[in-house]
Residue frames as a rotation matrix with the C-alpha (Angstrom) as fourth column:
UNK 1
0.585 0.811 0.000 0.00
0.811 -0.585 0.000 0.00
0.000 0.000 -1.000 0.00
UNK 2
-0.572 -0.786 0.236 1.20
0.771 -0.613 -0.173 3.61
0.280 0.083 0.956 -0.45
UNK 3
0.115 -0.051 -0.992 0.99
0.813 -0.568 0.124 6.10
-0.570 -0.821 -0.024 2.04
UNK 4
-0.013 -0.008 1.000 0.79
0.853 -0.522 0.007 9.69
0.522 0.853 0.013 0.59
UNK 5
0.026 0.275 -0.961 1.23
0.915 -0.393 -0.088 12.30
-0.402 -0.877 -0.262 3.12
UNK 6
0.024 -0.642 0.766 1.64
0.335 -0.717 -0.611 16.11
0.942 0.271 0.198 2.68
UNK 7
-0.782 -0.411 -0.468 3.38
0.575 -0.187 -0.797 18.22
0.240 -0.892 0.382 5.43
UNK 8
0.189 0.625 -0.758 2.06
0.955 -0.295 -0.005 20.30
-0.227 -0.723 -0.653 8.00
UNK 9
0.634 0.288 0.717 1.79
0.637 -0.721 -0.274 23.68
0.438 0.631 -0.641 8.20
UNK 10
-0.531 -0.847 -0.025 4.79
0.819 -0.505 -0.272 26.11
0.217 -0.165 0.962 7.94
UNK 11
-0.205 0.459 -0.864 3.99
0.506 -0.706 -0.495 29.65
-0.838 -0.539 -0.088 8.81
UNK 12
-0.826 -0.145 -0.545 3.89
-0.359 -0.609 0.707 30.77
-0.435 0.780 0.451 5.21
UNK 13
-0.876 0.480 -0.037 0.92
0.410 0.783 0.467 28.30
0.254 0.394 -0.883 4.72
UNK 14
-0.276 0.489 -0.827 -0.52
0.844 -0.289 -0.452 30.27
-0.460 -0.823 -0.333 7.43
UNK 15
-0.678 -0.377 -0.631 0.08
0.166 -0.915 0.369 33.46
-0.716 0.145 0.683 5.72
UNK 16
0.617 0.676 0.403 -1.58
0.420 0.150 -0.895 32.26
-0.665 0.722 -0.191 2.59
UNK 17
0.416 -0.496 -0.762 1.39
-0.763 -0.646 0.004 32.47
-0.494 0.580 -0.647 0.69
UNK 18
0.811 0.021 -0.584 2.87
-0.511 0.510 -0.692 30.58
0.284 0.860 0.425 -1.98
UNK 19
0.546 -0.632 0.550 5.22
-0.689 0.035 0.724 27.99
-0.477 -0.774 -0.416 -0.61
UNK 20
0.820 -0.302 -0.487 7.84
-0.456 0.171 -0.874 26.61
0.347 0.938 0.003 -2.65
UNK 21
0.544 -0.693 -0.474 11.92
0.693 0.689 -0.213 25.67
0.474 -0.212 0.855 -2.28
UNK 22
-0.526 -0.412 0.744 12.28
-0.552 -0.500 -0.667 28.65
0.647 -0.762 0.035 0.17
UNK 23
0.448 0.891 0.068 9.70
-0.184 0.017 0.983 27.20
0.875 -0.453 0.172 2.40
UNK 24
-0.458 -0.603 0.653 10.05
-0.840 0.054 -0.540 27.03
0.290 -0.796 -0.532 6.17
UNK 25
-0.966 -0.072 -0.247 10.11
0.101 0.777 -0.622 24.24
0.237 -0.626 -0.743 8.59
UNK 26
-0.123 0.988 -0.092 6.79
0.240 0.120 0.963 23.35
0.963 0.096 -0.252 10.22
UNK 27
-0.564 -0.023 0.826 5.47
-0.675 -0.563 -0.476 25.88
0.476 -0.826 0.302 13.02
UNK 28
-0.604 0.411 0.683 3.24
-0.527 0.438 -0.729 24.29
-0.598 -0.800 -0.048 16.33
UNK 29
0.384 0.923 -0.011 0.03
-0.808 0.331 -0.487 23.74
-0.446 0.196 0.873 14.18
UNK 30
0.457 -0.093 -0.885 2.14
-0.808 0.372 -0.456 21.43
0.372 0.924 0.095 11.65
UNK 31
-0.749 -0.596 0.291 3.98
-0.632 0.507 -0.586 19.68
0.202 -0.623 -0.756 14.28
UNK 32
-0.435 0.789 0.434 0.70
-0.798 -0.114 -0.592 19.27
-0.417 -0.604 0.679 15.72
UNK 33
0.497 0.719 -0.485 -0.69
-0.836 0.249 -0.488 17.87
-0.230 0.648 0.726 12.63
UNK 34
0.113 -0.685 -0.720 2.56
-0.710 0.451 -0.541 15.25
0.695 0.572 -0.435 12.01
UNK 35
-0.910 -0.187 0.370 1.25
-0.412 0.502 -0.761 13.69
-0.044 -0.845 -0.534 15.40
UNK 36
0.280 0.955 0.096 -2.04
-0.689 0.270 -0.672 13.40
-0.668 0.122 0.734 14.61
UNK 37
0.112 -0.317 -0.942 -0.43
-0.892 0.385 -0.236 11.36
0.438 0.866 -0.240 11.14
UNK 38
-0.858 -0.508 -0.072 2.02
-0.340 0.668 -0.662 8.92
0.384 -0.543 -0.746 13.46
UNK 39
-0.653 0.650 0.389 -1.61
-0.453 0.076 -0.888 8.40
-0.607 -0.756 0.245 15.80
UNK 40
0.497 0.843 -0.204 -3.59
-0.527 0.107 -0.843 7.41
-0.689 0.527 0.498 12.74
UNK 41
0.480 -0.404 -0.778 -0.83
-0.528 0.575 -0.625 5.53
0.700 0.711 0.063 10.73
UNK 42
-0.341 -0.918 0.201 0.82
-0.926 0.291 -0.241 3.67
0.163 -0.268 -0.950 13.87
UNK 43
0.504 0.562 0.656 -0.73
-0.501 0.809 -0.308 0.58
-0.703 -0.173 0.689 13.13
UNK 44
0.951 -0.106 -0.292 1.50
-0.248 0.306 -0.919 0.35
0.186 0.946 0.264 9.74
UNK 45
0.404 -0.913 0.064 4.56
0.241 0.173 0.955 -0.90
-0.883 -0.370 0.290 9.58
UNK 46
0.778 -0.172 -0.605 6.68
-0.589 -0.534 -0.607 0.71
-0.219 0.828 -0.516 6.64
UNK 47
0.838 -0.354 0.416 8.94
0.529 0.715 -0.458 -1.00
-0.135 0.604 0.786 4.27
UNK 48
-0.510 -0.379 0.773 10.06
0.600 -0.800 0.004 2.54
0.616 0.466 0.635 2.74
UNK 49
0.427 0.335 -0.840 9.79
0.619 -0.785 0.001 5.90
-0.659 -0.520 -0.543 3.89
UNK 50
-0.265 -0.685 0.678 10.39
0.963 -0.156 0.219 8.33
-0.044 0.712 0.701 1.04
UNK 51
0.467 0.795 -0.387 10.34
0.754 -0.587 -0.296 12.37
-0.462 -0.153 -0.873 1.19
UNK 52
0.767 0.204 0.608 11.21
0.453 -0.843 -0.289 15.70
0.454 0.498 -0.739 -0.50
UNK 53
-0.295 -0.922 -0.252 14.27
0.738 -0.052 -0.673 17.34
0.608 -0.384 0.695 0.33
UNK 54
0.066 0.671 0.739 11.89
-0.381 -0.667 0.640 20.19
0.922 -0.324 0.212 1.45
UNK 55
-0.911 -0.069 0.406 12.71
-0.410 0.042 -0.911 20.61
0.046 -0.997 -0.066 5.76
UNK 56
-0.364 0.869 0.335 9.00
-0.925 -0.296 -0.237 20.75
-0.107 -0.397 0.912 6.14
UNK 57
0.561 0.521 -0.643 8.48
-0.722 0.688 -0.073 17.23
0.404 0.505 0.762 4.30
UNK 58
-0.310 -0.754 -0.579 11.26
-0.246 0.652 -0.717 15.45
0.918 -0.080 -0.387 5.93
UNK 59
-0.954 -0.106 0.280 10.24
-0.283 0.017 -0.959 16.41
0.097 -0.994 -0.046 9.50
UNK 60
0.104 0.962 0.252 6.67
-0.962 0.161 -0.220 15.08
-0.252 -0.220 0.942 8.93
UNK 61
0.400 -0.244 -0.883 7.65
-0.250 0.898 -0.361 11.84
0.882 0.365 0.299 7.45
UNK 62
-0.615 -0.775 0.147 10.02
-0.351 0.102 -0.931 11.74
0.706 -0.624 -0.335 10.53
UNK 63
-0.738 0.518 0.433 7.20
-0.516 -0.019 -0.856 12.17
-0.435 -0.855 0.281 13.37
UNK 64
0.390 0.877 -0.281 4.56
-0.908 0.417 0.044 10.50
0.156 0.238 0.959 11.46
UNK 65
0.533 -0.130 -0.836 6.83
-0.269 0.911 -0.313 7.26
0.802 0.392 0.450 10.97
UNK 66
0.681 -0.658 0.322 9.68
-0.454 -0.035 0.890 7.70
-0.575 -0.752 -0.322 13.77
UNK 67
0.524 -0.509 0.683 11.90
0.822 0.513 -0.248 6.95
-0.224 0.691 0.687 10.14
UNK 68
0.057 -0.719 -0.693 14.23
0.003 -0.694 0.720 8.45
-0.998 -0.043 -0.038 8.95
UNK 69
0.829 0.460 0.319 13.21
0.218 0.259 -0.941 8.84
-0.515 0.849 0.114 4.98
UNK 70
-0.140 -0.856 0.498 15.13
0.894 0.107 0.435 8.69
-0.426 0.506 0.750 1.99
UNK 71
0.371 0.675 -0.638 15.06
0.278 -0.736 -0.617 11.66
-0.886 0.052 -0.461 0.40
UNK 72
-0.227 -0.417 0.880 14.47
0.747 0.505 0.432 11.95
-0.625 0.756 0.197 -3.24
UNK 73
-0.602 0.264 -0.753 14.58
-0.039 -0.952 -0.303 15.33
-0.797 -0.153 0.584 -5.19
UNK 74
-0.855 0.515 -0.058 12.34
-0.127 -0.099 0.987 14.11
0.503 0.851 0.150 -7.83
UNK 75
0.032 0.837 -0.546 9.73
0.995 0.026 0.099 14.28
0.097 -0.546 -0.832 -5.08
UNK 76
-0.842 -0.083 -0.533 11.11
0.251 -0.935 -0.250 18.12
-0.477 -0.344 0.808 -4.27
UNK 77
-0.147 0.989 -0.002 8.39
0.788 0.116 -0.605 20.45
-0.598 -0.090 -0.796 -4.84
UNK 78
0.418 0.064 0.906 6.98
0.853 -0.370 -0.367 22.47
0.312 0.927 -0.209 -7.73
UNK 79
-0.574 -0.649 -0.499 9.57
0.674 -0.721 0.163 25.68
-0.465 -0.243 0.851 -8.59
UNK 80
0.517 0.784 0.343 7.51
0.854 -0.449 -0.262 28.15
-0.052 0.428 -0.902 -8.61
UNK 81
0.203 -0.577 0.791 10.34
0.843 -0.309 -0.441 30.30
0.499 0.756 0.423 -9.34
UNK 82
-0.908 -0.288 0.303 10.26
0.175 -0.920 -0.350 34.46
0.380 -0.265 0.886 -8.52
UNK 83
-0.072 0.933 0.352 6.62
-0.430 -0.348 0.833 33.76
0.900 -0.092 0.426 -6.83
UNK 84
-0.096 -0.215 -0.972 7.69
0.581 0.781 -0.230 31.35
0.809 -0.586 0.050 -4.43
UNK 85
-0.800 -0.404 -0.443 6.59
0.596 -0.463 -0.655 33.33
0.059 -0.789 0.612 -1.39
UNK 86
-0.923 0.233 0.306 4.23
-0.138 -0.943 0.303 35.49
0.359 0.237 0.903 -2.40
UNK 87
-0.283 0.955 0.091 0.42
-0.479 -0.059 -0.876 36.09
-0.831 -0.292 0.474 -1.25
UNK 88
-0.527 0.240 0.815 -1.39
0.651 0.730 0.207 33.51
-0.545 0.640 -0.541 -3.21
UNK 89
0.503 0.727 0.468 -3.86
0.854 -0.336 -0.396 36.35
-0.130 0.599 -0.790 -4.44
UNK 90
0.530 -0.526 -0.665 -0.95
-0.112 -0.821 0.560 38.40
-0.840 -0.223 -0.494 -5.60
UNK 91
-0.314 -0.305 0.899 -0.11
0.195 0.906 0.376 35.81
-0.929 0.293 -0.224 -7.91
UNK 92
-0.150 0.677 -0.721 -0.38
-0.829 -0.484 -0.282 36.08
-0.539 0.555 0.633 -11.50
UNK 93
-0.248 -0.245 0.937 -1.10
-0.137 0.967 0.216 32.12
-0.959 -0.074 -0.273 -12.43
UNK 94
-0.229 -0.094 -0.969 -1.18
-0.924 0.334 0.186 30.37
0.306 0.938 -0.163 -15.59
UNK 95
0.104 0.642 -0.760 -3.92
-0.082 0.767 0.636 27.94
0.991 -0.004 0.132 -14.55
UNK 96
0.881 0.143 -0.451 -2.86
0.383 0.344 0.857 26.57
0.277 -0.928 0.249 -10.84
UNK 97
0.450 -0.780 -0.436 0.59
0.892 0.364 0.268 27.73
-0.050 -0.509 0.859 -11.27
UNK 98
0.308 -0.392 -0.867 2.27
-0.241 -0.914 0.327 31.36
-0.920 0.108 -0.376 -11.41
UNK 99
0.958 0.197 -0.208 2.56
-0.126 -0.362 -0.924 32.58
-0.257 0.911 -0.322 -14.95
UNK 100
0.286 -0.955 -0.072 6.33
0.454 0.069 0.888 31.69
-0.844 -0.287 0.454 -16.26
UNK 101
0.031 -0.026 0.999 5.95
0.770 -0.636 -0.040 34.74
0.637 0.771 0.000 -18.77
UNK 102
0.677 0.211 0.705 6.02
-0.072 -0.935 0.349 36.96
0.732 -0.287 -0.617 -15.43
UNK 103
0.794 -0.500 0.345 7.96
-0.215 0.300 0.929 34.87
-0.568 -0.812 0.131 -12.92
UNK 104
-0.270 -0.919 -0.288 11.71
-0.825 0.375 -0.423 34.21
0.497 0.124 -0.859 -13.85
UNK 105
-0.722 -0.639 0.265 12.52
-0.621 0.431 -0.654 30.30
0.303 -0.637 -0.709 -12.92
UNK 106
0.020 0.921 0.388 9.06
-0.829 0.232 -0.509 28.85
-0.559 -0.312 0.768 -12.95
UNK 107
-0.750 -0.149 0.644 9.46
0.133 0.920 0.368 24.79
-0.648 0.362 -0.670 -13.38
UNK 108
-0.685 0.216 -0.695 7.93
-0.610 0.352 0.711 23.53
0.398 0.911 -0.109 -16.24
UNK 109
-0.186 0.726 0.662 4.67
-0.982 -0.148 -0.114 21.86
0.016 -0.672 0.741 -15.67
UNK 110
0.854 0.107 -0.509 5.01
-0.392 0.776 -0.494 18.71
0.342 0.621 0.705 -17.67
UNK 111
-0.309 -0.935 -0.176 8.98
-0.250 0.258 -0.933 18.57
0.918 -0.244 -0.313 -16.73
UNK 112
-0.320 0.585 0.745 6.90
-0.942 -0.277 -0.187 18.70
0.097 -0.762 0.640 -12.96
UNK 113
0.492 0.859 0.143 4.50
-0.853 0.508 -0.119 15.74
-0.175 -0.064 0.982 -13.72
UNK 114
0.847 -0.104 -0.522 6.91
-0.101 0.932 -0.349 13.44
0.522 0.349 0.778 -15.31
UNK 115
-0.384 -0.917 0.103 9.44
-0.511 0.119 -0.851 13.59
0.769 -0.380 -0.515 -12.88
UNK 116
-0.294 0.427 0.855 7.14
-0.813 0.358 -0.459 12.32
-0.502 -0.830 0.242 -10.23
UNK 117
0.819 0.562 -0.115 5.62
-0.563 0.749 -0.349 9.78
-0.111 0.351 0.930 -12.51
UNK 118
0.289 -0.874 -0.390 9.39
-0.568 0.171 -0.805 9.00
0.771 0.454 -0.447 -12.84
UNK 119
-0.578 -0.097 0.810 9.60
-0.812 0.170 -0.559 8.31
-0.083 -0.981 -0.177 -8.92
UNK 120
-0.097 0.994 -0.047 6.77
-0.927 -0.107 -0.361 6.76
-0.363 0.008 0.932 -9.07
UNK 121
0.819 0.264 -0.509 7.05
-0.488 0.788 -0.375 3.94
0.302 0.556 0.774 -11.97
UNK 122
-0.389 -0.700 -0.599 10.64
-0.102 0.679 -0.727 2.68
0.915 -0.222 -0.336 -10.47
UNK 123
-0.682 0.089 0.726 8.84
-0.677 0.298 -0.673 2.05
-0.276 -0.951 -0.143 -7.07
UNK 124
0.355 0.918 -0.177 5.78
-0.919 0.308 -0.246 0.59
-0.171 0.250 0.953 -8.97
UNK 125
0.223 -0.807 -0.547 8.80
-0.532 0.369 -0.762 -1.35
0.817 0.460 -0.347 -11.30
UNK 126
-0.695 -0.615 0.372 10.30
-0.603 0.216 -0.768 -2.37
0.392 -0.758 -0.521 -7.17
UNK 127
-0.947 0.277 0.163 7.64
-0.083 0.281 -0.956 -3.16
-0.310 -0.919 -0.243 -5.02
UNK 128
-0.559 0.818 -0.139 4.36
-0.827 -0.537 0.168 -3.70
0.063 0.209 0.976 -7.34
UNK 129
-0.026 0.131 -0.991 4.12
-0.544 0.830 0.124 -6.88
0.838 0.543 0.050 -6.97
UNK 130
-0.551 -0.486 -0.678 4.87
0.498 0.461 -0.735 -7.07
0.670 -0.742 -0.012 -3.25
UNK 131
0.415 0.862 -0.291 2.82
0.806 -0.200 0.557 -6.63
0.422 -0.466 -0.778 -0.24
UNK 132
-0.553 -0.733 0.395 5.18
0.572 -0.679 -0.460 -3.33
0.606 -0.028 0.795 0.53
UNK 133
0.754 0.657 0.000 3.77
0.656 -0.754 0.022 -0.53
0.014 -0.017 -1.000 2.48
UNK 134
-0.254 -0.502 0.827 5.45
0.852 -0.521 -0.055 2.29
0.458 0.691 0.560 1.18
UNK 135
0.389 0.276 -0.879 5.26
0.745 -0.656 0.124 6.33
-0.542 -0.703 -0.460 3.06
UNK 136
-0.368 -0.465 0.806 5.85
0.663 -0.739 -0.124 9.54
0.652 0.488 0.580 0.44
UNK 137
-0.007 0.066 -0.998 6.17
0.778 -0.626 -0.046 12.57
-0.628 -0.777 -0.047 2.11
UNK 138
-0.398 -0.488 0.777 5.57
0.917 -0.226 0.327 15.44
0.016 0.843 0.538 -0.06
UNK 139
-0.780 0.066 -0.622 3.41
0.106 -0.966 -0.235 18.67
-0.616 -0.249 0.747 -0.75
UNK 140
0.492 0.845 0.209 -0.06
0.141 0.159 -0.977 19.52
-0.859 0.510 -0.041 -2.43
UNK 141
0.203 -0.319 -0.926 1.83
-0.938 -0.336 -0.090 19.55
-0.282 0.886 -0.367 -5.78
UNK 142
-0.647 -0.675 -0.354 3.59
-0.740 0.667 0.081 16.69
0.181 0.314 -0.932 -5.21
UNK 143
-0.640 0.527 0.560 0.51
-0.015 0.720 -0.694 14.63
-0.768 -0.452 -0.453 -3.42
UNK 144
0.511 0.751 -0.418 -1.65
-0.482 -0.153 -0.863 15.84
-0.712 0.642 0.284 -6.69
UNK 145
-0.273 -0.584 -0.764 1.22
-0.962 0.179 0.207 14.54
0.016 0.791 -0.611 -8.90
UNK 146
-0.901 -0.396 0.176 0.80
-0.431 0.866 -0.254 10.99
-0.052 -0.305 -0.951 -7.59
UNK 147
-0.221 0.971 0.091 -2.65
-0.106 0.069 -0.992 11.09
-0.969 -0.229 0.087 -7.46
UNK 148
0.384 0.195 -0.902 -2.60
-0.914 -0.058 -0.401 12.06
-0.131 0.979 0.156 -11.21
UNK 149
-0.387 -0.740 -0.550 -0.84
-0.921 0.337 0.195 8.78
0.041 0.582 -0.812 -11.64
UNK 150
-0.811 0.465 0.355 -3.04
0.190 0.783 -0.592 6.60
-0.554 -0.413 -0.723 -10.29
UNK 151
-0.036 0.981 -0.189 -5.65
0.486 -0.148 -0.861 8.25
-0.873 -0.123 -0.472 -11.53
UNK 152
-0.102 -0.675 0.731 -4.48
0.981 0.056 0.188 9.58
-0.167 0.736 0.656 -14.56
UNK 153
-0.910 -0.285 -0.301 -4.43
0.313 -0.948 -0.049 13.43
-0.272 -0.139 0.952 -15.82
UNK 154
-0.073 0.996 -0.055 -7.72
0.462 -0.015 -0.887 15.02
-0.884 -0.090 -0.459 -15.46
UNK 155
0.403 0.108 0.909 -9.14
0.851 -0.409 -0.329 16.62
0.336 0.906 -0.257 -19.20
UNK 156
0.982 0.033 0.183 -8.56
0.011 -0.993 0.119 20.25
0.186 -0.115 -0.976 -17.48
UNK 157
0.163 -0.964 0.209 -5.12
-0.049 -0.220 -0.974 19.27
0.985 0.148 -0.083 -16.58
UNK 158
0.338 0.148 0.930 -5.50
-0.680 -0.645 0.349 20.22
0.651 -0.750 -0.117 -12.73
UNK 159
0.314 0.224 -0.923 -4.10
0.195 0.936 0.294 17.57
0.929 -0.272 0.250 -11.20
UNK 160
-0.851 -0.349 0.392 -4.33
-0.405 -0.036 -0.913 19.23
0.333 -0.937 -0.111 -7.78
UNK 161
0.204 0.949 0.240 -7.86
-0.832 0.039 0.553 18.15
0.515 -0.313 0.798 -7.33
UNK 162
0.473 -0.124 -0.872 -5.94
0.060 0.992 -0.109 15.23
0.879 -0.001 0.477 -6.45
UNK 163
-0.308 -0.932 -0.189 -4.02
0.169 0.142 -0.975 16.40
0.936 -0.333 0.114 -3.37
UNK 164
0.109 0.310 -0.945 -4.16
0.847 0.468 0.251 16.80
0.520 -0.827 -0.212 -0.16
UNK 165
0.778 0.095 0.621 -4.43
-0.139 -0.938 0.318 19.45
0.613 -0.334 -0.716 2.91
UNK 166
-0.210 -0.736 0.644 -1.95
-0.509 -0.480 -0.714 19.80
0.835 -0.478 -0.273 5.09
UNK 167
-0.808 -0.127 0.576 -1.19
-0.488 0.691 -0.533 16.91
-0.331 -0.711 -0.620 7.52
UNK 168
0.370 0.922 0.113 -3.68
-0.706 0.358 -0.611 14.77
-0.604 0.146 0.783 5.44
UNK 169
-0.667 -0.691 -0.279 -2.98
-0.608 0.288 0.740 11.49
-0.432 0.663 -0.612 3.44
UNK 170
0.840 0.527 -0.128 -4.62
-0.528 0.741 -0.414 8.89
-0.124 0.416 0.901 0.83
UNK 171
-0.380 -0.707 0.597 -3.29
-0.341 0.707 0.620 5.71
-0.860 0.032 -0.509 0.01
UNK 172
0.425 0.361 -0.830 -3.24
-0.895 0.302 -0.327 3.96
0.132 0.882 0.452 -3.41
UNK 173
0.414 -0.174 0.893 -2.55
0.059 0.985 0.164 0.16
-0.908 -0.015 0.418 -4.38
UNK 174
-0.671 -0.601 -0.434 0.03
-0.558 0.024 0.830 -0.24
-0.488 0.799 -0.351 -7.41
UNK 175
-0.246 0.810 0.533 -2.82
0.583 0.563 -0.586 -2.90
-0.774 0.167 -0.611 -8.31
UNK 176
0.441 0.858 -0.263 -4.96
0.585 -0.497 -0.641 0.22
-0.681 0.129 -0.721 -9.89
UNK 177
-0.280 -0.498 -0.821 -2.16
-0.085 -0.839 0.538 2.03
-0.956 0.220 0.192 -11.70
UNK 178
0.610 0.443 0.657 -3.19
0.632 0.227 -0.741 3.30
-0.477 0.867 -0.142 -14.75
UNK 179
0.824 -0.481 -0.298 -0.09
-0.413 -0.150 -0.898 4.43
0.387 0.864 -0.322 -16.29
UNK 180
0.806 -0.531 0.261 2.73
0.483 0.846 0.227 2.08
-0.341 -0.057 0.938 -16.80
């Protein structure tokens, strides 16, 4: 089974600001919320523990599991470039993501999607076949990315509808994947 988490909340989350590869560590509420995880997942035993070089994603993986995760940067989270920070409604976006005709440094959205799906199919490739339970640690980009793989890319593209809130997770079965 695979374990999808995203972190808790940092103080920029609070803020309502765009939180990228400046982001900060996770303040009380997120801490909070990476215990509540560990309390609701400590029935599992993990195989794997995998998370985002992102502080904020490591230390939730950490307290949810009491693991130490690997950390892979093709989990890291979307570069949202010269917006990274900003007030979300300050933003000029190109669909879900800041506009990379105004922002300098804004990842690619596709380069984005298939790097997770990249993560993704060599764990599928490892452990699909095996009763594994499996722990990503990541961010509502990255938890929508994964989702999108299981589920595949919605028609609009969006494939946050797939993600998660802060200190929330879903689990998928490799079983269901629908892209190979």
């Amino acid at each position: 089974m695979i374990y999808v988490i995203r972190h808790g909340q940092t103080d920029l989350n609070k803020e309502g600001r765009l939180q990228g590869r400046k982001g900060l560590h996770l303040n009380d509420v997120g801490v909070q919320q990476a215990e509540a995880l560990k309390l609701d997942l400590d029935n599992i035993n993990f195989d794997h523990v995998y998370s985002s070089p992102q502080e904020r994603a490591v230390q939730t993986a950490e307290i949810a599991t009491g693991m130490t995760p690997v950390v892979d940067p093709r989990l890291d989270v979307f570069d949202l470039g010269e917006a990274d920070g900003m007030k979300k409604e300050e933003v000029i976006t190109d669909g879900a993501t800041p506009d990379s005709i105004v922002y300098h440094g804004v990842e690619d959205k596709q380069d984005f999607v298939k790097r997770v799906f990249h993560f993704m199919h060599e764990l599928e490739q490892k452990y699909g076949d095996s009763e594994t339970n499996i722990l990503i640690s990541g961010h509502r980009c990255t938890t929508g990315a994964v989702g999108a793989y299981f589920h595949g890319i919605p028609a609009d593209q969006n494939i946050l509808k797939y993600s998660s809130d802060n200190g929330k997770y879903q689990t998928y079965s490799f079983k269901k994947s629908l892209v190979k």
